[in-house]
C-alpha positions as CSV (number, residue, x, y, z in Angstrom):
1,X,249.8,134.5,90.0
2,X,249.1,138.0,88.8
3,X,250.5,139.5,85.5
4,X,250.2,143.5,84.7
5,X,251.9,145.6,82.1
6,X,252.8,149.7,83.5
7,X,255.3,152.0,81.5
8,X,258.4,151.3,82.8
9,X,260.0,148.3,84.6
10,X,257.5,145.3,84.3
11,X,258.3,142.3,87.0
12,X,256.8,139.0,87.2
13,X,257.0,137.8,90.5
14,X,256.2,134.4,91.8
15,X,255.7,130.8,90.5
16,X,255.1,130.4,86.5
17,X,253.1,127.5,85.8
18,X,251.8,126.7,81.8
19,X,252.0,124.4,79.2
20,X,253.7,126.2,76.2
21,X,253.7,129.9,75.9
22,X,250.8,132.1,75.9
23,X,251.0,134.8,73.3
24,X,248.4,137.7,72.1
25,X,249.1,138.4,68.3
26,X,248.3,141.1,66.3
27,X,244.1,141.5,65.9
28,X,243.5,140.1,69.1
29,X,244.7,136.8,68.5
30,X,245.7,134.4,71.4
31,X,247.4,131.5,71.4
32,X,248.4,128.6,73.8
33,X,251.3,126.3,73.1
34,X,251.3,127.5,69.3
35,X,247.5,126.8,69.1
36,X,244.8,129.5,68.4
37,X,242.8,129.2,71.0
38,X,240.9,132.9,70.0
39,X,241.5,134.1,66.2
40,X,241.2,137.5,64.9
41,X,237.0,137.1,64.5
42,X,237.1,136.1,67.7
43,X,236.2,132.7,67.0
44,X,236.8,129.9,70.2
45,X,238.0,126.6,69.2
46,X,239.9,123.5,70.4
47,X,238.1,124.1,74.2
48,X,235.0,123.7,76.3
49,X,233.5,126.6,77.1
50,X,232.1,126.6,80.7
51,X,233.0,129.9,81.9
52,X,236.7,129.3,81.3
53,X,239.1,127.8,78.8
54,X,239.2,124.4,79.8
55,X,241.5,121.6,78.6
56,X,239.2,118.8,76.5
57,X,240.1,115.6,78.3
58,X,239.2,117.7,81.5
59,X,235.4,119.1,80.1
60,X,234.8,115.6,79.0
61,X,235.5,114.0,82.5
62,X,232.8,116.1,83.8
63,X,230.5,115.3,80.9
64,X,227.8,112.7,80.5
65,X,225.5,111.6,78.2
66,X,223.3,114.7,78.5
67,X,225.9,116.5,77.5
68,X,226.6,114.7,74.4
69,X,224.6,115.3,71.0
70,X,223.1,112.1,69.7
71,X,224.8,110.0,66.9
72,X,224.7,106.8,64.8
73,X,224.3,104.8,68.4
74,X,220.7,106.1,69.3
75,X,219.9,106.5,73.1
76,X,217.4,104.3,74.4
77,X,214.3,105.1,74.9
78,X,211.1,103.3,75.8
79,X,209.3,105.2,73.0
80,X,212.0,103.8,70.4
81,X,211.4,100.5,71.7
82,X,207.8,100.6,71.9
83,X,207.9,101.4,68.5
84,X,209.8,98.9,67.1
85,X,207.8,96.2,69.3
86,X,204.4,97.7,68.2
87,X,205.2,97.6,64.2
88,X,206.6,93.7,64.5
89,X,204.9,90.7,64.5
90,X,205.3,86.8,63.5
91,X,206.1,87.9,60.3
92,X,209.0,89.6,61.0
93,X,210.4,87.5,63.5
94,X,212.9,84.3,62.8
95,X,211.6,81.3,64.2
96,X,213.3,79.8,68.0
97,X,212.7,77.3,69.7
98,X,208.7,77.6,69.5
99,X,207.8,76.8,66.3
100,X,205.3,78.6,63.8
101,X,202.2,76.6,63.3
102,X,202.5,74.8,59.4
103,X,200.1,72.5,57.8
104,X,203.2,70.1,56.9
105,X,204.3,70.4,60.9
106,X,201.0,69.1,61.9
107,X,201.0,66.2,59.2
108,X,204.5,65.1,60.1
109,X,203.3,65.3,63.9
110,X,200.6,62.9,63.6
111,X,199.7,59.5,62.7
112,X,197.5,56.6,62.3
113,X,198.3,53.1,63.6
114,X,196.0,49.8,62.8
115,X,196.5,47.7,65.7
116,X,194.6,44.9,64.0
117,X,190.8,43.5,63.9
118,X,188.2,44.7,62.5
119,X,188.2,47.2,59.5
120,X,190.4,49.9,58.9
121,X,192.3,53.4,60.4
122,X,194.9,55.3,58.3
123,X,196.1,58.5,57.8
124,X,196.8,60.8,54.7
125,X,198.2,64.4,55.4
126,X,196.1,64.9,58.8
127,X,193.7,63.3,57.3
128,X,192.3,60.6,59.5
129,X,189.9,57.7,57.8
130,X,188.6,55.0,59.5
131,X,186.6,52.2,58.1
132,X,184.3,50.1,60.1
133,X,183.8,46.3,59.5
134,X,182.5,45.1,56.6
135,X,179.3,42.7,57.5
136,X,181.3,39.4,56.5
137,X,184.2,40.7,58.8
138,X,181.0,41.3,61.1
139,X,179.5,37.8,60.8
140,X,182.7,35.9,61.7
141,X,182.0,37.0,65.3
142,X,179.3,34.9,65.9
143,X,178.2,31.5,66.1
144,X,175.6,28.9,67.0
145,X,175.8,25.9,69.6
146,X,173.2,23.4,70.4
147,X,171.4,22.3,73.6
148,X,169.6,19.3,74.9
149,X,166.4,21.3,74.1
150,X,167.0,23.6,71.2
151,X,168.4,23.3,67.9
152,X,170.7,25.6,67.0
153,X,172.7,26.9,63.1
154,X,174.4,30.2,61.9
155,X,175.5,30.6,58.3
156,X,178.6,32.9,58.4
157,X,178.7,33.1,54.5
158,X,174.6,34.9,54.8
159,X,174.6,35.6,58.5
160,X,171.3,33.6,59.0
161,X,170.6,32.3,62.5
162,X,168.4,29.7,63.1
163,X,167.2,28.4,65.7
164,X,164.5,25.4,66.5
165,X,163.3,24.8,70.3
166,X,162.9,21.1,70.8
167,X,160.7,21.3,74.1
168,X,160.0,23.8,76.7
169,X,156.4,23.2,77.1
170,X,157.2,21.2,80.8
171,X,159.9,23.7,82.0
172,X,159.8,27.2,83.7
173,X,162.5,29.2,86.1
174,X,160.4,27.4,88.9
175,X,161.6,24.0,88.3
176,X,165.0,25.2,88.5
177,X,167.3,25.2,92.3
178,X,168.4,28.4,92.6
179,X,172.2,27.6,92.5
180,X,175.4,30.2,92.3
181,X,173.7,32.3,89.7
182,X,170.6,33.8,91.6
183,X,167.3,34.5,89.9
184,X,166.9,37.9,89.1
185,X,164.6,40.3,92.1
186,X,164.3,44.1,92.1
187,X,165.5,43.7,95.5
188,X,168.5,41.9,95.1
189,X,169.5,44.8,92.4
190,X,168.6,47.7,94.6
191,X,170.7,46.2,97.7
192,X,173.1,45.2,94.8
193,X,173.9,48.9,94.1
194,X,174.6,52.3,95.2
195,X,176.1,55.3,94.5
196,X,179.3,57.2,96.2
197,X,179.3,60.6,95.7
198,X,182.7,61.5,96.0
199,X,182.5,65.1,96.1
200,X,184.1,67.5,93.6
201,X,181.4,69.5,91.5
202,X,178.1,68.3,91.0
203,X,176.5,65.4,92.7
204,X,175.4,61.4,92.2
205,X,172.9,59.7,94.6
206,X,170.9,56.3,94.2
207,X,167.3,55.4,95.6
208,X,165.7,52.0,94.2
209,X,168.0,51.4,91.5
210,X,167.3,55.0,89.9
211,X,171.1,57.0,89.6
212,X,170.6,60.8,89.4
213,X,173.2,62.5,88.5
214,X,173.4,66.1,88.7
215,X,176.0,68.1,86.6
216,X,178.4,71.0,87.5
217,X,176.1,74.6,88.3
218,X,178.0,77.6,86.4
219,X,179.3,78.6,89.5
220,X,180.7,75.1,90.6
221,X,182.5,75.6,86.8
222,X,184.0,78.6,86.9
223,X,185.3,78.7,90.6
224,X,188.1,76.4,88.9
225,X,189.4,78.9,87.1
226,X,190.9,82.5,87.9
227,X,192.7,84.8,86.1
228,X,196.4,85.3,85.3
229,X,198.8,87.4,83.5
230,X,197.5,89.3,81.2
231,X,194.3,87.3,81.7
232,X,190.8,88.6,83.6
233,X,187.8,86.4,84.4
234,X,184.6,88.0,85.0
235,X,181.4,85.7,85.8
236,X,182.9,83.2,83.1
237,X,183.8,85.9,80.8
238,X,187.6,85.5,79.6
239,X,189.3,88.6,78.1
240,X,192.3,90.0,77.8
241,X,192.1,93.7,78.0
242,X,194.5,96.1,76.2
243,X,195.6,97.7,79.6
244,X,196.3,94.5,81.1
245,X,198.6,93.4,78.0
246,X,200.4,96.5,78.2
247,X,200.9,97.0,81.8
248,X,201.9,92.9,81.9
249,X,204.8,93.7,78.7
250,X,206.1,96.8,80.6
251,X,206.1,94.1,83.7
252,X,208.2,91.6,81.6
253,X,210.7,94.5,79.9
254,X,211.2,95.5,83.2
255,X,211.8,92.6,85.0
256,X,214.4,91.5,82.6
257,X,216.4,94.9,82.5
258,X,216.4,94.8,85.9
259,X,218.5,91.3,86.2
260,X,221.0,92.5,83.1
261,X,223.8,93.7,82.9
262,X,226.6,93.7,80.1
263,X,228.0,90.9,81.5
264,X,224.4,89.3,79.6
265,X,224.8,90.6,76.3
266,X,226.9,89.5,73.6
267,X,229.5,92.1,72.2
268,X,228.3,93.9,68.9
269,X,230.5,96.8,67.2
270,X,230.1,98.2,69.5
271,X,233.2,97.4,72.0
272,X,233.0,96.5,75.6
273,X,235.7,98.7,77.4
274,X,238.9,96.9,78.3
275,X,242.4,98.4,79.7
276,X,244.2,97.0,77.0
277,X,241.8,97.6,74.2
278,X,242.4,101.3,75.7
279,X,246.3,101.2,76.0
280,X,245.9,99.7,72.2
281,X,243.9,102.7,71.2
282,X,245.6,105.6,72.7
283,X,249.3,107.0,72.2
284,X,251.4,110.2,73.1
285,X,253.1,112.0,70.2
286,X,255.7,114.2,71.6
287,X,255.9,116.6,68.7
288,X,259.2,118.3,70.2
289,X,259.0,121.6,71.2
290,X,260.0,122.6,74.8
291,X,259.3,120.0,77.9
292,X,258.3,116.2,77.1
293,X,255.1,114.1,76.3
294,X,254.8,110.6,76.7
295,X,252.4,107.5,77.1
296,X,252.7,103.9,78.7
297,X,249.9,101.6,79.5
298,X,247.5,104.3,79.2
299,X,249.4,106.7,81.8
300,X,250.5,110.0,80.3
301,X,253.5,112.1,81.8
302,X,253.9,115.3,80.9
303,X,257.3,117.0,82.0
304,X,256.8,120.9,81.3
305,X,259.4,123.0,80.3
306,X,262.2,123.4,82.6
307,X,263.9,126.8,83.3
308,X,266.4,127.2,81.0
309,X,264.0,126.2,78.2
310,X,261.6,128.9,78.9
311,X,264.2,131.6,79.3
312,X,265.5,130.8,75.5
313,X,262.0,131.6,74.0
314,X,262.5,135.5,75.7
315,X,264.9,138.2,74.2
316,X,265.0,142.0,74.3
317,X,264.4,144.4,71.1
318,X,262.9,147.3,69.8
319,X,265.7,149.3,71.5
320,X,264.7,147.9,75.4
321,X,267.2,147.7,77.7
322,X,267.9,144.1,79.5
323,X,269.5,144.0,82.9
324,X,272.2,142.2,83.4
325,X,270.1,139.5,85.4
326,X,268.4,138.1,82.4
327,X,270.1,135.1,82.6
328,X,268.4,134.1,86.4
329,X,265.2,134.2,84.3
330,X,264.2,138.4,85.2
331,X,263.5,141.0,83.4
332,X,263.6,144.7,83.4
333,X,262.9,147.4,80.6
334,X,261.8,150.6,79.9
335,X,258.4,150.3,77.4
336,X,257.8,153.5,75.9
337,X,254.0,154.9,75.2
338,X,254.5,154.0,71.6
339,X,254.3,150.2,72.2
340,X,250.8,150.3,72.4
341,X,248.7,149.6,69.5
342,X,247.1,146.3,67.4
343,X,245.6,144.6,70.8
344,X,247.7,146.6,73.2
345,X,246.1,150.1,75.0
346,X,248.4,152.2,77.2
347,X,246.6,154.5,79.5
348,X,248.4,156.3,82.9
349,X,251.1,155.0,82.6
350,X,249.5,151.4,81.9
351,X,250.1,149.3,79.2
352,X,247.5,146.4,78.8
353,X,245.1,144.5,76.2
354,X,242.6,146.4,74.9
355,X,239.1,143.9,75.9
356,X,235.7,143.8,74.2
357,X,233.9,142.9,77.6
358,X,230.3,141.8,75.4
359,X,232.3,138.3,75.9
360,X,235.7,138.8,76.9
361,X,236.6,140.1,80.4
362,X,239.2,140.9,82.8
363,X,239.1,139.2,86.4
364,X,242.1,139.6,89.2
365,X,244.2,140.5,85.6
366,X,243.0,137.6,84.0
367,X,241.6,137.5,80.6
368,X,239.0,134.7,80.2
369,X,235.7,133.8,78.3
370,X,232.5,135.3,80.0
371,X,230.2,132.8,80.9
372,X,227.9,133.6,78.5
373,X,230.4,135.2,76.2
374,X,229.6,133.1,73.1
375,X,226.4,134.0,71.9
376,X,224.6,133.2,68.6
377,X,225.3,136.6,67.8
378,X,228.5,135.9,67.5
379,X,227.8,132.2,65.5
380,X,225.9,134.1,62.9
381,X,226.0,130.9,60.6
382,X,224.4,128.6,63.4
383,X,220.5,128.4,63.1
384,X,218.0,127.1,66.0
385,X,218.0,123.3,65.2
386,X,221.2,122.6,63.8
387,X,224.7,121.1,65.0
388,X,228.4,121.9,65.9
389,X,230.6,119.7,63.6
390,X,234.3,119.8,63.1
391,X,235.4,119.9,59.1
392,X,238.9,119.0,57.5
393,X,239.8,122.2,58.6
394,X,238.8,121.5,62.3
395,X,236.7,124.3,62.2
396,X,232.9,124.4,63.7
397,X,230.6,123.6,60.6
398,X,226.3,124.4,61.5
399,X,224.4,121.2,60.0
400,X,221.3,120.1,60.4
401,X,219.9,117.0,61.1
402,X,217.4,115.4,58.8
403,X,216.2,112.6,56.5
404,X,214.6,109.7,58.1
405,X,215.6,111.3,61.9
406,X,215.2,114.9,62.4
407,X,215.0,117.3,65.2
408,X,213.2,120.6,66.3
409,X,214.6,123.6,68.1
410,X,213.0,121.7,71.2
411,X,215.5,118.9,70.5
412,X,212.8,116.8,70.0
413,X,213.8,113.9,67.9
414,X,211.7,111.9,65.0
415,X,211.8,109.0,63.5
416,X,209.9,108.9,60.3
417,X,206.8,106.8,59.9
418,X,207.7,103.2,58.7
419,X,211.6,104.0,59.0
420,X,212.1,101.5,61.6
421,X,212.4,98.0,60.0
422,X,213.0,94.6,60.6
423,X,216.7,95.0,59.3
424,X,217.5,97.4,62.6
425,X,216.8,94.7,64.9
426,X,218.8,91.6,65.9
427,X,216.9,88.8,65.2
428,X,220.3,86.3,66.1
429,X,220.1,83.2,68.0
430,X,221.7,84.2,71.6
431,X,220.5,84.7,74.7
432,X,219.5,88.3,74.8
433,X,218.2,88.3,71.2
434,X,215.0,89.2,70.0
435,X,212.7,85.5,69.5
436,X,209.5,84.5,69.3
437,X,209.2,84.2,73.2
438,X,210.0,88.2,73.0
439,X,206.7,89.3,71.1
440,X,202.8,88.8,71.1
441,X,201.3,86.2,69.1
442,X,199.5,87.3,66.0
443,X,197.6,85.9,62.8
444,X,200.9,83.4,62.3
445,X,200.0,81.2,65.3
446,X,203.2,79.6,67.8
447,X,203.3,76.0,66.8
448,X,202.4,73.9,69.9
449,X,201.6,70.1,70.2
450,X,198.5,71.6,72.6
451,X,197.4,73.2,69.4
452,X,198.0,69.8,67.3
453,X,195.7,67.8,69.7
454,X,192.8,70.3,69.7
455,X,192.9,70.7,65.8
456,X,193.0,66.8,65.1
457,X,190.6,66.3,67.8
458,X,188.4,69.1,65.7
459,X,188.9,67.4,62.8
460,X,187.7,63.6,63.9
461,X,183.9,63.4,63.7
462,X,182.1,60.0,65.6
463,X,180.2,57.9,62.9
464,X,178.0,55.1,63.7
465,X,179.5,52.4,65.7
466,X,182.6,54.8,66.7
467,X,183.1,56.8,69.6
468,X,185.8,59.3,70.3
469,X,187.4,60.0,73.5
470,X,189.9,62.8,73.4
471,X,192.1,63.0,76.6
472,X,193.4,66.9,76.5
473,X,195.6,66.9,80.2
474,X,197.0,63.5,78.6
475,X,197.2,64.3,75.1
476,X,195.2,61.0,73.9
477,X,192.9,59.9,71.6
478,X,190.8,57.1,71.4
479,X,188.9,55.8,68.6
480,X,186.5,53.0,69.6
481,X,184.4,51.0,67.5
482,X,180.8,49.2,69.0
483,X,181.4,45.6,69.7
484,X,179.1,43.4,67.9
485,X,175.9,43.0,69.1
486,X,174.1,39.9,69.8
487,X,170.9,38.8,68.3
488,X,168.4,39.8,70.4
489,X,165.7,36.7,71.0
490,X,162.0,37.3,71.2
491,X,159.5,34.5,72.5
492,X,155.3,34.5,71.7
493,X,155.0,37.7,73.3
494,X,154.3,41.7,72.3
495,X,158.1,43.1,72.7
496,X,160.2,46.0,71.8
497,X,162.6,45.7,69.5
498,X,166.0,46.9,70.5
499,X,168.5,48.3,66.9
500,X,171.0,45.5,65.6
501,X,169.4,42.2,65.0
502,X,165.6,40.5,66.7
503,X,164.2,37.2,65.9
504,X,161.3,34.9,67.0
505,X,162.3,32.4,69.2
506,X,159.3,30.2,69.4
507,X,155.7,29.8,67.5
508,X,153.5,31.7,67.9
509,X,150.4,29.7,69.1
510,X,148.0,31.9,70.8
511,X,147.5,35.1,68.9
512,X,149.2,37.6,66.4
513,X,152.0,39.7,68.0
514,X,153.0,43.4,67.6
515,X,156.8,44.2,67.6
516,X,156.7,48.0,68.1
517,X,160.1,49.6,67.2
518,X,162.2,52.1,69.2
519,X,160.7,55.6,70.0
520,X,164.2,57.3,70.7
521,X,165.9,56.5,67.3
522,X,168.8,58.2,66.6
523,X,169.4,59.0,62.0
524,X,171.3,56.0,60.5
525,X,169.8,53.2,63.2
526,X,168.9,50.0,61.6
527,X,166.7,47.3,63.1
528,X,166.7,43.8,61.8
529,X,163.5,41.4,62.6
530,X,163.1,37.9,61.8
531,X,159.8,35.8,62.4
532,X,159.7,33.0,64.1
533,X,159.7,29.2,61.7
534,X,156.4,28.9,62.2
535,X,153.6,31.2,63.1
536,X,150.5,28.7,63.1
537,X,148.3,31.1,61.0
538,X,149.5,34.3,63.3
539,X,150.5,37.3,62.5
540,X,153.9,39.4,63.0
541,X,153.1,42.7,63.2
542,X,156.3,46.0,63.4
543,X,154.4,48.7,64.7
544,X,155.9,52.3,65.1
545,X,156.0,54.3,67.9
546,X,154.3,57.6,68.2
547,X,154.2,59.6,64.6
548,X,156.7,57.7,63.1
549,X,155.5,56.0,60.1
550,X,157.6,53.1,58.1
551,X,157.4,53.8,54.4
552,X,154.6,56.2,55.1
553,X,152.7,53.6,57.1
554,X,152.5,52.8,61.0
555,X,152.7,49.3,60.7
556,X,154.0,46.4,58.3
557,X,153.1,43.0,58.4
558,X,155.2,39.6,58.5
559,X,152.7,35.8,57.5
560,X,155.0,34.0,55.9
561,X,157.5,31.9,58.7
562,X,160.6,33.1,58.8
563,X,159.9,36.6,56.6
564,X,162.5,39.2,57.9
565,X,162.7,43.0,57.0
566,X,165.5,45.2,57.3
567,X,164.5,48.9,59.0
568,X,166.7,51.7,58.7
569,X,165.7,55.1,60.4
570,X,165.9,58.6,58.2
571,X,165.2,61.2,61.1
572,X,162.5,63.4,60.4
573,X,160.4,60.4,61.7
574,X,160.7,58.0,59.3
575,X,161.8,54.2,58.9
576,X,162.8,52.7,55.5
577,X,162.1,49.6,54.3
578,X,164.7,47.4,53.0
């Protein structure tokens, strides 16, 4: 459709199709439907401008979010959430499902249980205390029985032992069958036992009797363990490298954006669409006028104004002359010279509207928007950096953005330093949320019962007569005490004496004896000797081995029957006397 203005007759020929009337006022104004679409400064509003006047619901189909200035909903970014991950830690996070390790966690975690006998095991906030058995509970272990040949009695009340051979002066192993106990042979041991090397690490073998065991090489060690996320092994070194965290996190993120979707994630203020949350939110207000406006279920029908309707907005003054026709909707008139003026030029025999073609122009006698007509030349009160906002007036306002978020003429956005906190995350309890599982593990350590059995195993030390046995695959730990030991029985011989108790059990009647003590001793080892009831003028004499000295001497002397010395070993090579 083509309009032109000429002195004389003006026709418009062809199909009309608009919504409302068009109208050019007086300083340039122009107006669609009542609406200023250009004012008298030449100001645009109410439209997109891409080239052309545009309707908005039309420019904002076409749009995306690249076309839309940032607001209070920030885009995301992996920056932005970098950020926020890098400046959070245990701290800030709420506790899930793995706990955060507590002193009070750990105490209400473990316990002791007595099972009975000997001495004592309890408990006390993680502390573990285990007393051994006292030397009367000690004593009642033990007891004495006589034979045909030797006289036997044990005080439990002192934990004396005595013991009187009757006669063994006629009797040696030689007089004795060999029944179903066999006398002991070195042969009969080393075809008695082997060794079955079962493979794995390491190795066991067996020649004579002797067991060598060899343990695990390095190598042997560490080819059972390897390396994985976020984990590198290196000739037993284990490190975890900051490119191999970082590359493993962006892994992770990854991974789980890629299996979401908003199906996954709960529904904030911020809305899921819905067509009836639309049909709710949206409405059609036919404000009367010409033609008809109106909504249901989100479908809007527009009925533009029919014939009759247009013709009623058009009448002839200023002296014209209307044809008799004017009711089928034509016109003819004469327009003299002197019409022009304001926004109208009339020039051979043309009337027509006088452009400004620096942003307005004229195409196939069209008047629309250059495409670059709008130029900050003409939005004098718009700086590099700032916004486009609508006031009460719904007129453009230039603002800037600032505070904690601002932006450069780049449109390069910043976040101020420390303006991200805790508070802007969601630290709730659903599936998406941000947990402990979501962030690295700092100076507040995970609670873990792994962690619980390390640090009480850590904490139990072995004493003397108590070994520990911590299981870590099974969890377990077992506290053991040494079984009582029996006397150990010495005849009229030079012997070693073994730690616990050792006691003559005949006279001596041939020379003095040395009883030399043990050369391996380990700190807080006590030996216990007894003489024999009588030593027919002999002496017993406890000898140290190498430069250990008892007391500051290498030997001590027993003459009296039945003396007895207690021995306990210091370190540092020395025995004390008790």
């Amino acid at each position: 459709m083509a309009y032109k203005f000429q002195l004389g007759a003006a026709i418009m020929s062809g199909a009309l199709s608009q919504e409302g009337t068009i109208n050019v006022k007086d300083a340039g104004t122009i107006q669609i439907a009542g609406t200023n679409v250009v004012d008298a400064s030449r100001n645009v509003s109410g439209s997109t401008l891409d080239g052309q006047i545009q309707n908005p619901a039309t420019a904002l189909a076409l749009a995306d979010t690249d076309d839309v200035a940032e607001g209070l909903n920030l885009y995301y970014t992996a920056a932005r959430w970098d950020s926020k991950m890098a400046a959070a830690d245990t701290d800030d996070l709420s506790e899930g499902a793995n706990l955060y390790y507590t002193d009070a966690r750990v105490h209400a975690a473990v316990s002791a249980v007595d099972a009975g006998g000997d001495g004592s095991f309890s408990e006390t906030n993680g502390v573990f205390t285990y007393t051994g058995p006292s030397a009367a509970e000690a004593r009642l272990h033990l007891s004495a029985s006589s034979t045909t040949s030797i006289s036997a009695s044990y005080s439990k009340a002192t934990g004396i032992m005595t013991a009187k051979v009757q006669s063994l002066s006629e009797f040696d192993t030689d007089d004795v069958a060999e029944g179903g106990n066999l006398y002991y042979t070195d042969a009969r041991v080393h075809t008695a036992v082997s060794a079955v090397d079962a493979g794995g690490d390491g190795s066991l073998s067996e020649t004579n009797g002797v067991f060598t065991y060899t343990g695990p090489s390095a190598s042997e060690t560490r080819a059972h363990f390897s390396g994985g996320e976020m984990i590198e092994i290196s000739s037993g070194e284990v490190k975890i490298t900051a490119a191999t965290f970082s590359a493993s996190s962006d892994v992770r993120f990854d991974a789980k954006l890629a299996l979401a979707d908003t199906g996954d994630l709960s529904e904030g203020a911020n809305l899921y669409y819905t067509d009836a949350r639309v049909h709710t939110a949206v409405s059609a207000v036919d404000a009367g006028g010409d033609g008809s406006f109106s909504e249901t279920n989100g479908v809007f029908t527009y009925t533009g104004p029919s014939a009759s309707e247009t013709r009623a907005h058009f009448s002839a003054s200023m002296g014209q002359t209307i044809s008799s026709s004017y009711a089928a909707g034509v016109f003819s008139s004469n327009l003299m010279a002197s019409a022009a003026g304001a926004a109208l030029g009339f020039s051979s025999g043309v009337l027509g509207v006088n452009v400004d073609d620096s942003g307005i122009e004229v195409a196939s006698d069209t008047i629309q928007l250059k495409a670059l007509g709008v130029t900050l030349a003409k939005m004098a009160d718009v700086a590099d950096g700032k916004f486009l906002l609508g006031n009460v007036s719904n007129r453009p306002v230039a603002v800037t953005m600032g505070g904690d978020v601002s932006m450069n003429n780049a449109g390069l956005v910043s976040i101020g330093a420390d303006k991200v906190k805790d508070i802007h995350l969601d630290w709730g309890t659903g599936v998406e949320q941000i947990s402990t599982a979501d962030i690295p593990e700092q100076t507040n350590l995970f609670y873990t019962a792994e962690r619980v059995d390390d640090q009480v195993s850590g904490l139990l030390v072995a004493g003397k007569g108590i070994t520990l046995a911590y299981d870590d695959g099974a969890g377990s730990l077992t506290i053991t005490s040494q079984a009582a030991v029996a006397p150990v029985a010495i005849g009229d011989a030079d012997a070693d004496l073994a730690e616990g108790f050792n006691f003559g059990s005949v006279s001596f009647t041939t020379a003095d004896r040395t009883w030399t003590l043990p050369s391996s001793p380990t700190e807080g080892d006590v030996v216990h000797v007894k003489a024999p009831d009588d030593l027919n003028g002999r002496r017993l004499i406890i000898a140290t081995a190498g430069s250990h000295v008892i007391d500051g001497n290498d030997t001590v002397d027993l003459e009296s029957p039945g003396a007895a010395i207690n021995m306990i070993y210091a370190g540092s090579n020395a025995w004390l006397l008790f």
